[in-house]
PATITOR-798459 format. One record per atom (N, C-alpha, C): atom name; x negated, y, z negated; chain. Coordinates in steps of 0.1 Angstrom, whole numbers, plus 2048, in hexadecimal, padded with zeros to 3 digits. Example, Ala and Ser with C-alpha at 12.3 -4.5 7.8 and 13.67 -1.06 7.14 Angstrom:
REM residues 2
 atom east north  up kette
    N  77C   7C7 7B2     A
   CA  785   7D3 7B2     A
    C  77C   7DF 7B2     A
    N  780   7EA 7B9     A
   CA  777   7F5 7B9     A
    C  77F   800 7B1     A
REM end
This chain:
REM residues 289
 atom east north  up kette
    N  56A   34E 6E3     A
   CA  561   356 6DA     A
    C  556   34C 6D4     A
    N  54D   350 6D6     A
   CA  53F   346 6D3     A
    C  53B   34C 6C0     A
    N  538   341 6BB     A
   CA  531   342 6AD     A
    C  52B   34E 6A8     A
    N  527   353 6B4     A
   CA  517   35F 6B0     A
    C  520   36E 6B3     A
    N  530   36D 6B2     A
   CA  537   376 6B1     A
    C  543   376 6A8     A
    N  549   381 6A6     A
   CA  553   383 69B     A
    C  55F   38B 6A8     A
    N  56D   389 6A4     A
   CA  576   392 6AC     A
    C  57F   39B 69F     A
    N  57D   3A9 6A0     A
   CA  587   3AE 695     A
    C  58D   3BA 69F     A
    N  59B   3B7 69F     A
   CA  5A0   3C2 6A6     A
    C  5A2   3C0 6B6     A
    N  59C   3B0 6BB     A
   CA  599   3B3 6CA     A
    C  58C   3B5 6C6     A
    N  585   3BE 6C4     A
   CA  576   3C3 6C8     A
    C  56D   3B2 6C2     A
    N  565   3AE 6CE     A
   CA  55A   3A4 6C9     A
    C  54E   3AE 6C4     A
    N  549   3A7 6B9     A
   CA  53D   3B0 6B4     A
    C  531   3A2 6B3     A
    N  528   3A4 6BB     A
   CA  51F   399 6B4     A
    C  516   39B 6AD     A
    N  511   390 6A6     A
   CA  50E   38C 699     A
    C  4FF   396 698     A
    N  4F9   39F 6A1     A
   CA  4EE   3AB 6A2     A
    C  4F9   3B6 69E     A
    N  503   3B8 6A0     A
   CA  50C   3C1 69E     A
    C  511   3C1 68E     A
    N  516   3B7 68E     A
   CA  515   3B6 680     A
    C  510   3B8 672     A
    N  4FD   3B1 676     A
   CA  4F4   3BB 670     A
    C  4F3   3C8 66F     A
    N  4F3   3CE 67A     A
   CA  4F4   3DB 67A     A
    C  4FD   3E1 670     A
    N  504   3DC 674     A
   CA  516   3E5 66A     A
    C  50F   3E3 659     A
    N  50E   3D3 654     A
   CA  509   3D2 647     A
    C  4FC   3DC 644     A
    N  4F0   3DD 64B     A
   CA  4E5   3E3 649     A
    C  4E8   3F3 647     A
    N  4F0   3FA 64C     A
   CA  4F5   405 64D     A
    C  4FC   407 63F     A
    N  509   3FF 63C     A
   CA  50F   3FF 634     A
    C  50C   400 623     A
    N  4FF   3F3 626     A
   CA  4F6   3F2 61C     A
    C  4F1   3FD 614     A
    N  4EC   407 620     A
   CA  4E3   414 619     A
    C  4ED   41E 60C     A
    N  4E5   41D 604     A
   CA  4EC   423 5F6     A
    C  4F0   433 5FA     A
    N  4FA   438 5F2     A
   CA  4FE   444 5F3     A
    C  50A   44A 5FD     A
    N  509   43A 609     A
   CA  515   43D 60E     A
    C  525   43E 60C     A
    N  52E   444 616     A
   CA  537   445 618     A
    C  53E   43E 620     A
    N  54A   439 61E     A
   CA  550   42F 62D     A
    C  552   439 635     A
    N  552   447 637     A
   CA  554   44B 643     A
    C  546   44C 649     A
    N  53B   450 63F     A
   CA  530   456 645     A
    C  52D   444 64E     A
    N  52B   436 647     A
   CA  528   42E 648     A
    C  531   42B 658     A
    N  540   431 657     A
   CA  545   42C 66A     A
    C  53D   434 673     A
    N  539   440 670     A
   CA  532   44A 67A     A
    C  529   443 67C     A
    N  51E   441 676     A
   CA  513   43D 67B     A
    C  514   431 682     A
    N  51B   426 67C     A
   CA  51C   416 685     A
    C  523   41E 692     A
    N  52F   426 693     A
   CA  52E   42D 6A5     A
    C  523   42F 6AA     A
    N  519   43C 6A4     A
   CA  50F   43B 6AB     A
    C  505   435 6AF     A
    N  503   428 6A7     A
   CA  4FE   41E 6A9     A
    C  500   412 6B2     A
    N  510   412 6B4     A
   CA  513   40A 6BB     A
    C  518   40B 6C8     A
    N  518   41C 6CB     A
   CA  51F   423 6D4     A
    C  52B   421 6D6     A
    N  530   424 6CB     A
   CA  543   427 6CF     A
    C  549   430 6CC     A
    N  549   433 6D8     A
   CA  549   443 6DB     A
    C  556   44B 6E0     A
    N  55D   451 6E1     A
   CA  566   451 6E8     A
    C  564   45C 6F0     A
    N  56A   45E 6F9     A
   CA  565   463 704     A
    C  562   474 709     A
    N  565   477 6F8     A
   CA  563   484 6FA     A
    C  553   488 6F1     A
    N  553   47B 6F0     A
   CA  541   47B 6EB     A
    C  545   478 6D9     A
    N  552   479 6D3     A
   CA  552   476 6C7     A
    C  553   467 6BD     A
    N  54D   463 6B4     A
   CA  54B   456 6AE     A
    C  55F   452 6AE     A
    N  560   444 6B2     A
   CA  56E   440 6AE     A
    C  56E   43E 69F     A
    N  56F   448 697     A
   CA  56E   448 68A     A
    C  57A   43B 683     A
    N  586   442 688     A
   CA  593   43A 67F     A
    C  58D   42C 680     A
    N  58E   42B 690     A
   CA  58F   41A 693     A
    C  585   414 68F     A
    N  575   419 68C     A
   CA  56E   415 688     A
    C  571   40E 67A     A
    N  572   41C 672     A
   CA  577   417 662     A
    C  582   408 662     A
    N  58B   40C 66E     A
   CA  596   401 667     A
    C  591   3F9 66F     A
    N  584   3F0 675     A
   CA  57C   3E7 678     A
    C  576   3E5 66A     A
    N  56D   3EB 666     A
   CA  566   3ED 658     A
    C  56F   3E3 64F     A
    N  57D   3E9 64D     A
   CA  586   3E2 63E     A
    C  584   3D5 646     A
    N  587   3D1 653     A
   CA  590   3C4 657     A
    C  581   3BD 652     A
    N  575   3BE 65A     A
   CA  569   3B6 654     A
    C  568   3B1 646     A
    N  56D   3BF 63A     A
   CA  56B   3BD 62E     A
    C  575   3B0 626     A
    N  57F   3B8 62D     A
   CA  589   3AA 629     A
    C  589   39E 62D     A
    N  57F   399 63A     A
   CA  57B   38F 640     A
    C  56C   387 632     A
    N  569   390 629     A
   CA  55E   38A 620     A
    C  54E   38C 62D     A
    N  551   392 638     A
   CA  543   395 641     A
    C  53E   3A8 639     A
    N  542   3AC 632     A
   CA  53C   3B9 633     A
    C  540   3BE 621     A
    N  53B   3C6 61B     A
   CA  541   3CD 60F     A
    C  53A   3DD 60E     A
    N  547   3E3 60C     A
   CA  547   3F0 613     A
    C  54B   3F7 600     A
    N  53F   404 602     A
   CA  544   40D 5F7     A
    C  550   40F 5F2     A
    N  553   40D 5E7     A
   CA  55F   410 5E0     A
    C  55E   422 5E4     A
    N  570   422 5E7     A
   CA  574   430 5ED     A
    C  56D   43B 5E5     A
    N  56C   444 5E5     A
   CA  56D   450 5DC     A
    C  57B   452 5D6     A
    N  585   457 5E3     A
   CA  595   45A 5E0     A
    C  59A   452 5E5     A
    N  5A7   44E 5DB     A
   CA  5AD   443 5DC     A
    C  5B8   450 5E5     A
    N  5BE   44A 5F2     A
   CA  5C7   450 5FA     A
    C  5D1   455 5EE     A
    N  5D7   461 5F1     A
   CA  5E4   465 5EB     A
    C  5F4   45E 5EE     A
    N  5FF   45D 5E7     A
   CA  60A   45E 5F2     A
    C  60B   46D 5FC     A
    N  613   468 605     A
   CA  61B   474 60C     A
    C  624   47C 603     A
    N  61F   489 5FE     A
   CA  62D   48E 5F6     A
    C  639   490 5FE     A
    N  642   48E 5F9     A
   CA  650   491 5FE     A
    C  656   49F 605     A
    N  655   4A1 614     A
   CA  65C   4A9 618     A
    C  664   4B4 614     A
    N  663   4C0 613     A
   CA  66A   4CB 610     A
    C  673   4CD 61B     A
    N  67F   4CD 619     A
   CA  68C   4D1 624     A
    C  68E   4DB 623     A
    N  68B   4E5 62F     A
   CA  68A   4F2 62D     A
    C  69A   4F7 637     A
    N  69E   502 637     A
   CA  6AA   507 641     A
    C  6A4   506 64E     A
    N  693   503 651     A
   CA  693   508 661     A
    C  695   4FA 664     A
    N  699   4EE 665     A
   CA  699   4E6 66C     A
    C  6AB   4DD 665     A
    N  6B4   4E8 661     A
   CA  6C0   4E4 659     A
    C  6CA   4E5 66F     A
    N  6D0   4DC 66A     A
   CA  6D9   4D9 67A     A
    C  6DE   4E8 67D     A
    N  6DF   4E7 68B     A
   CA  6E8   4F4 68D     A
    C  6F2   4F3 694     A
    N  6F9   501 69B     A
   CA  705   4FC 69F     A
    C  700   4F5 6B0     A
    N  709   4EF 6B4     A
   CA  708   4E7 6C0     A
    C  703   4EA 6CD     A
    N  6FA   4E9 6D3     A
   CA  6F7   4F3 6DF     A
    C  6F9   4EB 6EF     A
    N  702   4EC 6F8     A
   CA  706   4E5 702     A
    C  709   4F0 70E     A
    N  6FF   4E9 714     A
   CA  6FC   4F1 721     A
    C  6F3   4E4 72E     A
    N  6F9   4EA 737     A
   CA  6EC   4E4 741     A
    C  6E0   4E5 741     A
    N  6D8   4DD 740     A
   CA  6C9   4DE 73F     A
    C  6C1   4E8 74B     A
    N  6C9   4EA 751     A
   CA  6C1   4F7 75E     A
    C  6C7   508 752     A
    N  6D3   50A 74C     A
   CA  6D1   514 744     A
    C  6C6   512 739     A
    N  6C0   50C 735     A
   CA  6B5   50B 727     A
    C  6A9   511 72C     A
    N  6A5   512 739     A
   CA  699   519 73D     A
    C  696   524 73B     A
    N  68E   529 73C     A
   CA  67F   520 73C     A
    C  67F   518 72D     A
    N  677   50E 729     A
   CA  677   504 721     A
    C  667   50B 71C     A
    N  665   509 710     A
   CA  655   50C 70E     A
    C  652   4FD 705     A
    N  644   4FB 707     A
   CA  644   4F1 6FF     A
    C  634   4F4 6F6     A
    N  635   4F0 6EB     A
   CA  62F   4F9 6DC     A
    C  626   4EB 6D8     A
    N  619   4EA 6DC     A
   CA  60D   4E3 6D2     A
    C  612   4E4 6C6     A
    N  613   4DD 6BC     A
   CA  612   4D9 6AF     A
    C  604   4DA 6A9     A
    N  5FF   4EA 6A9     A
   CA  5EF   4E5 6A4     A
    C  5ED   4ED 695     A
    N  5F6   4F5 692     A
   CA  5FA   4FD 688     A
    C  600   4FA 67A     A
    N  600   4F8 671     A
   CA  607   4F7 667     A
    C  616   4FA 663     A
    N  61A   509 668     A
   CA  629   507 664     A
    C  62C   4FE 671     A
    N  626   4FD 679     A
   CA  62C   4F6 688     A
    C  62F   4E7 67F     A
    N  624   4E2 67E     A
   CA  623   4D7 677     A
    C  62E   4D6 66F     A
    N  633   4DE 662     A
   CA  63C   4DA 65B     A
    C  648   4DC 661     A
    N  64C   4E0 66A     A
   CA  658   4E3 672     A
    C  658   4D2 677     A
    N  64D   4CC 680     A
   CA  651   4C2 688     A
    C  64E   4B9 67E     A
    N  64B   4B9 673     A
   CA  649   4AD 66A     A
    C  658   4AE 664     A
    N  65F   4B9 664     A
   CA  670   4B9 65D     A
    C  674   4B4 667     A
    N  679   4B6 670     A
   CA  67D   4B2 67D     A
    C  681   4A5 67D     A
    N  674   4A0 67E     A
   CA  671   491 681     A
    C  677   489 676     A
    N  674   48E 664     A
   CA  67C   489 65D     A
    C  687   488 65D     A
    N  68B   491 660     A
   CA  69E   493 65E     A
    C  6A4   48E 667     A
    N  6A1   48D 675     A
   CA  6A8   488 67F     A
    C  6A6   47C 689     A
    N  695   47B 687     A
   CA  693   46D 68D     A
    C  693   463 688     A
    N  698   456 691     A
   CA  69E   447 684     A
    C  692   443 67C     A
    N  686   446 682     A
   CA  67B   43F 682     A
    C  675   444 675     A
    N  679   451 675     A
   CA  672   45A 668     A
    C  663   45D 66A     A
    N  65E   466 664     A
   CA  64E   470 667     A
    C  647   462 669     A
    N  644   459 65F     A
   CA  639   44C 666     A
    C  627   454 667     A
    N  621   454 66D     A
   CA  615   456 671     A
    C  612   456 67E     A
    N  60A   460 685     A
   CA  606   45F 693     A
    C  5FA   456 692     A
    N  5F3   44A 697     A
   CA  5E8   443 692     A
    C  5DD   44C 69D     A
    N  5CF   44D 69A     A
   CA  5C9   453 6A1     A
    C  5C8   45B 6AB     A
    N  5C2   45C 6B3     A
   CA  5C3   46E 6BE     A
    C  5D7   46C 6BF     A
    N  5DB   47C 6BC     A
   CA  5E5   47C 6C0     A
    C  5E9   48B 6C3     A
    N  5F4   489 6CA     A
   CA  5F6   49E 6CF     A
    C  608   49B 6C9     A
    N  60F   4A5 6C5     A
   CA  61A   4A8 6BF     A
    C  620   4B9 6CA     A
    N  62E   4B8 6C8     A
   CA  632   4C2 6D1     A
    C  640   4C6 6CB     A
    N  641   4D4 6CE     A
   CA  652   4D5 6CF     A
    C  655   4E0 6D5     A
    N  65F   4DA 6DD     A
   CA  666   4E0 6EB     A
    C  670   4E8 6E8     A
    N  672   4F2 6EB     A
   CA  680   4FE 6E9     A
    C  681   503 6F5     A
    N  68C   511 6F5     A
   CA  68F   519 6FF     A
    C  693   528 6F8     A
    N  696   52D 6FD     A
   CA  693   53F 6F1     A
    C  6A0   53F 6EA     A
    N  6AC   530 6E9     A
   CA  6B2   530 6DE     A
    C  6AE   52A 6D2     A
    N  6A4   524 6D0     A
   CA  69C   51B 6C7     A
    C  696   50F 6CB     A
    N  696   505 6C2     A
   CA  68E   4F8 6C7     A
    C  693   4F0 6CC     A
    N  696   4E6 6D0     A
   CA  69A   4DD 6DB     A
    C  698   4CD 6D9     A
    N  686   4CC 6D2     A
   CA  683   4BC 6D7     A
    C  675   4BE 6CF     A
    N  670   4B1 6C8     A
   CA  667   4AE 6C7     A
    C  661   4A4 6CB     A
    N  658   4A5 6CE     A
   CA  652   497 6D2     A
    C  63C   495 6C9     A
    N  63C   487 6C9     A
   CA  630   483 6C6     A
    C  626   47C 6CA     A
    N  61B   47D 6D1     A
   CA  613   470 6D6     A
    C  609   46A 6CE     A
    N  606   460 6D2     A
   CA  5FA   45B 6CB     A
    C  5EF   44F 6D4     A
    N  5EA   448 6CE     A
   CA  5E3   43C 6D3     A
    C  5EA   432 6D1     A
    N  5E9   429 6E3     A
   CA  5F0   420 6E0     A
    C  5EE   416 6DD     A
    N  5FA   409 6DB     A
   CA  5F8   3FE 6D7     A
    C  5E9   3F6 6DB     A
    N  5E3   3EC 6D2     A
   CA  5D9   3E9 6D2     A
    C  5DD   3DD 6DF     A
    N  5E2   3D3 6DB     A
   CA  5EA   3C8 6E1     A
    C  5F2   3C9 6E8     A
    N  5FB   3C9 6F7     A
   CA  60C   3C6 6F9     A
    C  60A   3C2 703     A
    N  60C   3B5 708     A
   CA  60C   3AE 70F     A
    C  614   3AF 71E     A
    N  621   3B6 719     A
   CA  624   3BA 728     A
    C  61F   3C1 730     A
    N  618   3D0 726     A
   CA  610   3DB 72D     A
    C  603   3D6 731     A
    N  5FC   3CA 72A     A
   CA  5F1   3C9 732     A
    C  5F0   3BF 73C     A
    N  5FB   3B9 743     A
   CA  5FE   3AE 749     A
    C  600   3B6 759     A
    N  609   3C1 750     A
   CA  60C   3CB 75A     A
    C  600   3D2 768     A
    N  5F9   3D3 75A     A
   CA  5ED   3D9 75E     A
    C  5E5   3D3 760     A
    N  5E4   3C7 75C     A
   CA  5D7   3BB 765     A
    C  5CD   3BB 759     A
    N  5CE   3BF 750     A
   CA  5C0   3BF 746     A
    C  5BA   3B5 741     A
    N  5B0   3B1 740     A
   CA  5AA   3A8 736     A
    C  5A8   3AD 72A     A
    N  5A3   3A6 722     A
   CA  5A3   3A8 713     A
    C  596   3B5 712     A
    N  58C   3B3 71F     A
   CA  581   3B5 720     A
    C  584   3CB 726     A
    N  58C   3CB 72F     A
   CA  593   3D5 735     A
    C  59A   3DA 729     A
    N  5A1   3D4 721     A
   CA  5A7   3DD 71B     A
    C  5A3   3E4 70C     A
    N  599   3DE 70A     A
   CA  58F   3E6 6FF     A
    C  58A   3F3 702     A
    N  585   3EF 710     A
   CA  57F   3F7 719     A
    C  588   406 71D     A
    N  598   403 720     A
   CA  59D   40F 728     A
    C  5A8   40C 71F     A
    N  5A9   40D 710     A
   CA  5B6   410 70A     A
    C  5BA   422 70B     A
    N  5AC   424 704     A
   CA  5B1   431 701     A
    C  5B3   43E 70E     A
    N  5B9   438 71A     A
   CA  5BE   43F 724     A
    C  5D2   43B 724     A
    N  5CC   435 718     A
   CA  5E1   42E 719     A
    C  5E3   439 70B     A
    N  5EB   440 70D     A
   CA  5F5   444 701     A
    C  603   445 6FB     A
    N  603   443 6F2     A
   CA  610   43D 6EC     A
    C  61D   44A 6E8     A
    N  62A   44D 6ED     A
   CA  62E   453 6E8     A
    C  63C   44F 6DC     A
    N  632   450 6D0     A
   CA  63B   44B 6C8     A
    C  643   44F 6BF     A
    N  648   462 6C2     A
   CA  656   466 6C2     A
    C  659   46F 6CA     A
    N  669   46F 6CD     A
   CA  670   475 6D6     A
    C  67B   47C 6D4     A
    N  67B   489 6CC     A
   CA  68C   487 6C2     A
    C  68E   491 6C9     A
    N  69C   494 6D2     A
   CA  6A6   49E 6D4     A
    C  6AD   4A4 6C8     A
    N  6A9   4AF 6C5     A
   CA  6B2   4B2 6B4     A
    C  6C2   4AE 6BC     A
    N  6C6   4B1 6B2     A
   CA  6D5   4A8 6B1     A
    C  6E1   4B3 6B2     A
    N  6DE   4C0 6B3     A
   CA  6E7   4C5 6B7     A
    C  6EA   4CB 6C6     A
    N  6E2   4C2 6CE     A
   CA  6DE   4C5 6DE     A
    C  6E7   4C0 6E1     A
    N  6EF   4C4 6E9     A
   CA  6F9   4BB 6F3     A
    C  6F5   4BE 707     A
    N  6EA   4BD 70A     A
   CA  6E9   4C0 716     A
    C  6E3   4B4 722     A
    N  6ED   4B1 727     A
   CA  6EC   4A3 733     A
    C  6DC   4A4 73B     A
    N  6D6   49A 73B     A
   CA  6C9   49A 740     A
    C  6C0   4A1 73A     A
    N  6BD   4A5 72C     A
   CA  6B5   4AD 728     A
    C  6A8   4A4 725     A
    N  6B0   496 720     A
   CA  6A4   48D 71C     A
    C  698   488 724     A
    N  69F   485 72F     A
   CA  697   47C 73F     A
    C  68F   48E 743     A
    N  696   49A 742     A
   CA  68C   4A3 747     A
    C  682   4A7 737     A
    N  681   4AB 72E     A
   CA  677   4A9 727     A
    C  66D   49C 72A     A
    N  66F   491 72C     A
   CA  668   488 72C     A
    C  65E   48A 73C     A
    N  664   492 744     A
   CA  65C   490 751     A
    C  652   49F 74D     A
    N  654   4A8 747     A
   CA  64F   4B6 741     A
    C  643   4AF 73D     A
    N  648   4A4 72F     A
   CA  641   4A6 726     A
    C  634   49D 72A     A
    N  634   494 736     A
   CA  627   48D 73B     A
    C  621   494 742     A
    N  622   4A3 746     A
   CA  615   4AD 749     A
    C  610   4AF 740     A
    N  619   4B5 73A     A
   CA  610   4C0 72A     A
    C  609   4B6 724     A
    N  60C   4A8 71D     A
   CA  602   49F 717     A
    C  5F3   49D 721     A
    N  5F8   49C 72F     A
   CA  5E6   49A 739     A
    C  5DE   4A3 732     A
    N  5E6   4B5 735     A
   CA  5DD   4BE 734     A
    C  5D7   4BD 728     A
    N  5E2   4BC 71F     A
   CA  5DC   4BE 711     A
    C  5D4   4B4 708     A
    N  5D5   4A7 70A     A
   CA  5CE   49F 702     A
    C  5C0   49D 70A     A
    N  5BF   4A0 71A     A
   CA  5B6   4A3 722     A
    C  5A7   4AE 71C     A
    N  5B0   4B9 717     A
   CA  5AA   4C6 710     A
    C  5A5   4C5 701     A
    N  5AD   4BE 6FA     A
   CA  5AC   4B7 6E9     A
    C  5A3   4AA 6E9     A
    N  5A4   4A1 6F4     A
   CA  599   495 6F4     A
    C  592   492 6FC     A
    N  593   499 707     A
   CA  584   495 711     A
    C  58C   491 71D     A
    N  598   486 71B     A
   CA  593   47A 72A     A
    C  5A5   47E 72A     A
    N  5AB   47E 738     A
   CA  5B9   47C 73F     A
    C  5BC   46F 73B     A
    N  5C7   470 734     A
   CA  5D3   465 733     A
    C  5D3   461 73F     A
    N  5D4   451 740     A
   CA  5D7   44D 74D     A
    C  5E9   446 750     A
    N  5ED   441 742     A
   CA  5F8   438 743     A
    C  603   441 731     A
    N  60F   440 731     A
   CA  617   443 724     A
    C  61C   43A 71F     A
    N  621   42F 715     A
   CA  625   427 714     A
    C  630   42D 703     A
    N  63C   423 704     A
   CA  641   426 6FA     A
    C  64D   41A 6F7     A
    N  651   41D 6ED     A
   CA  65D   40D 6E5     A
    C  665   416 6E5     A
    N  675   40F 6EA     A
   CA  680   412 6E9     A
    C  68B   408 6E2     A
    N  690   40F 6D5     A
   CA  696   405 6D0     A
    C  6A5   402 6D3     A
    N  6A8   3F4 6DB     A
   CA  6B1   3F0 6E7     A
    C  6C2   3F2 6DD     A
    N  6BF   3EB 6CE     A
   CA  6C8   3EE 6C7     A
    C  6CF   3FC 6C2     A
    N  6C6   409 6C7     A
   CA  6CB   416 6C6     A
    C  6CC   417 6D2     A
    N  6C4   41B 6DE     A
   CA  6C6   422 6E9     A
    C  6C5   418 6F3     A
    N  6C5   41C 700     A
   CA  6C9   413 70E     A
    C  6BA   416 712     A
    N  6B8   41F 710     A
   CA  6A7   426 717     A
    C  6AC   42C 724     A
    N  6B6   431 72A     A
   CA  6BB   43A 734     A
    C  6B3   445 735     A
    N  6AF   44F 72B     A
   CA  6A8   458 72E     A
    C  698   458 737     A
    N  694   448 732     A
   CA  685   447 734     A
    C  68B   442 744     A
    N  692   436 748     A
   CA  696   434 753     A
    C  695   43E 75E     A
    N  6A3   447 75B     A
   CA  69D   455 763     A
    C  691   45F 766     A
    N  68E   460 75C     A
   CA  67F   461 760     A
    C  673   45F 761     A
    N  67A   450 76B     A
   CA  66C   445 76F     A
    C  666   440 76B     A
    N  669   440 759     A
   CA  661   433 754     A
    C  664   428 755     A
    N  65B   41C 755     A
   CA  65B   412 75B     A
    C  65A   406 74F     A
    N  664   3FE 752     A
   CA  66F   3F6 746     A
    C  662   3E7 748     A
    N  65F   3E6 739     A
   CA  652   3D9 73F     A
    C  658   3CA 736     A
    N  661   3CD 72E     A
   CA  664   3C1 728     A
    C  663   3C4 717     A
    N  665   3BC 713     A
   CA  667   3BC 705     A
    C  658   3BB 6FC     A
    N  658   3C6 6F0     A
   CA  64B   3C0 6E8     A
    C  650   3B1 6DD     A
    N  643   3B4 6D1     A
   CA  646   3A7 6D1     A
    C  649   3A7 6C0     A
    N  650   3B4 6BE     A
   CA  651   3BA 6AD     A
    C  649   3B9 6A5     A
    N  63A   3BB 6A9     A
   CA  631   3B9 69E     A
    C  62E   3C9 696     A
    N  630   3D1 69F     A
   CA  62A   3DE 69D     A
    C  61C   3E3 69E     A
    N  618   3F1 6A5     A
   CA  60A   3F3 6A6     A
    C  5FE   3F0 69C     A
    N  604   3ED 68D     A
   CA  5FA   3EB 686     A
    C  5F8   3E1 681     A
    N  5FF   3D8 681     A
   CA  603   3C7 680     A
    C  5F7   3BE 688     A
    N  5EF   3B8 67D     A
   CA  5E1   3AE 680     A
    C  5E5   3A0 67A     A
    N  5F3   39B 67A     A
   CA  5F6   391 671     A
    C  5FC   38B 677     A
    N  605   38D 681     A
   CA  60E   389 68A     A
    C  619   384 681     A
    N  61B   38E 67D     A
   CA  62A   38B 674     A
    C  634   390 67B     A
    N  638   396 681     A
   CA  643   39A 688     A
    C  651   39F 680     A
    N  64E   3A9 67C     A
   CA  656   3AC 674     A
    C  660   3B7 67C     A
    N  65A   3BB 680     A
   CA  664   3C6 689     A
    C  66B   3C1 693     A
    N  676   3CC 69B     A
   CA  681   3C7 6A3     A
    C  676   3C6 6B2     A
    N  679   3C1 6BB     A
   CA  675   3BC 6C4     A
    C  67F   3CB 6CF     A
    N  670   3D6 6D1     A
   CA  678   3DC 6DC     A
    C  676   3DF 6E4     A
    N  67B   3E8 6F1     A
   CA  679   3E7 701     A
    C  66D   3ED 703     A
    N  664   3EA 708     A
   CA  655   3F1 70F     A
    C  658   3FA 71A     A
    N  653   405 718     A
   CA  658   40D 726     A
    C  648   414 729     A
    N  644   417 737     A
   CA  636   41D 737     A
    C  636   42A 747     A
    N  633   42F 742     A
   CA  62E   43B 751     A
    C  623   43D 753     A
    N  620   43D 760     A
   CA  615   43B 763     A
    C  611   44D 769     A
    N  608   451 761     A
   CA  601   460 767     A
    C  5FC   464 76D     A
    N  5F4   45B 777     A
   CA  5EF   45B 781     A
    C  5F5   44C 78F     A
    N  5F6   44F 79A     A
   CA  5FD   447 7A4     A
    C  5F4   43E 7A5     A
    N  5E6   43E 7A3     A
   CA  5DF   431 79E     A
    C  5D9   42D 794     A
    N  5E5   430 786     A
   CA  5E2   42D 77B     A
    C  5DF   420 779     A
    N  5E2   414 77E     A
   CA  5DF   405 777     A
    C  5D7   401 77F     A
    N  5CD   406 78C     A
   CA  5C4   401 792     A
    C  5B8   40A 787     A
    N  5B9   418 786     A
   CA  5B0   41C 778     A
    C  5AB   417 771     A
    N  5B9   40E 766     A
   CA  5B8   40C 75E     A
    C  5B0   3FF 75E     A
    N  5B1   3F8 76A     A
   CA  5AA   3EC 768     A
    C  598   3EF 76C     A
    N  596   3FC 770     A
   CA  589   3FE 776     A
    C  57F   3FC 766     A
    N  573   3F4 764     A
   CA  56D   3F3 755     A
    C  565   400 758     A
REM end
């Protein structure tokens, strides 16, 4: 990286870029959101359904500020907490349901774009996954799977990891490639079977279900086809058998920093990478700039 550039995030911005961001920022009466919109449209970062990368922008914005390169309007609203979950009876355990997964058919599977939907899969997730509700970080699609006895499965996607070394080794990227073709990789970063399922193979078949419906859908919600799925399996709870079976493909270990981790602290557990690929020439794609 030469002098007359800065790296935050991966992204190089040079020092004409820079200006820009300050001169923009500068103008009185702004907002840090209004101030990311415009540096997109100025800078063209765009995503591909023609919309400014607003989030990523902003959390470029803080990293410069905190670097002493930029000073950004004091917020208006200071973030709230998350209030605390209301445990309602619709997501209280039920009795056991064990059956072959050929009787559960037909299976329907339910966008999360609704509110009570929402608070059903935001209970869900609290109560039964290790991981707990967490945050989806940018574009993400949410789901829950049933059959005309009730619900079944939730699952969550989002954008994936910025960094992982196995997946882009895999895939041949450069630093330069992968700026470029991240957002055709998506991350699914939950997967909970409610807990009173007892039915063999249910998991490995949701999982092969659930990588159509995300093409179509996040296809329809953001513009551009998923090309690759990528996901962490924690080796200390599960074996990752489900994903095995249904052909996801075992890349090696991360490196426990976590998706949001710029410190390289490594605080988290170190766990298995697994990725499916959605198209049969997904990693020749992905390396096309």
């Amino acid at each position: 990286m030469s002098s007359a550039t800065v790296r935050v995030r991966g992204r190089e911005l040079q020092v004409e870029d820079l200006e820009v961001i300050r001169e923009i920022a500068s103008r009185p009466g702004q907002t840090r959101r209004s101030i990311s919109v415009v540096v997109c449209e100025r800078l063209g970062w765009l995503q591909p359904n023609g919309r400014p990368w607003d989030m990523a922008c902003r959390y470029l914005l803080l990293r410069l500020q905190e670097k002493g390169l930029l000073t950004l309007p004091v917020p208006r609203m200071r973030p709230g907490k998350r209030r605390p979950l209301t445990l309602t009876k619709a997501a209280e355990p039920q009795s056991i349901i064990e059956m072959p997964v050929g009787q559960l058919s037909p299976l329907h599977c339910q966008r999360v774009d609704t509110t009570p939907l929402a608070r059903l899969w935001n209970e869900y997730i609290h109560r039964y996954h290790y991981l707990g509700l967490g945050t989806l970080v940018g574009p993400h699609m949410r789901y829950l799977i049933g059959f005309e006895g009730g619900w079944l499965a939730a699952m969550g996607f989002c954008g994936a990891a910025w960094a992982l070394r196995p997946r882009d080794e895999w895939i041949g990227w450069s630093r330069t490639h992968r700026q470029q073709r991240l957002h055709l990789v998506v991350n699914q970063a939950r997967f909970l079977i409610l807990p009173w399922l007892r039915c063999r193979n249910l998991a490995s078949h949701l999982l092969s279900l659930s990588a159509r419906w995300l093409v179509r859908d996040w296809e329809e919600k953001y513009g551009h086809r998923p090309l690759l799925l990528e996901t962490f399996v924690d080796s200390r709870r599960y074996l990752g058998t489900c994903y095995r079976a249904a052909n996801w493909i075992h890349l090696g270990l991360s490196q426990g920093r976590g998706k949001m981790d710029r410190h390289m602290r490594r605080e988290l557990p170190a766990k298995d990478i697994y990725v499916y690929p959605l198209h049969r020439h997904a990693r020749e794609r992905l390396r096309v700039p």
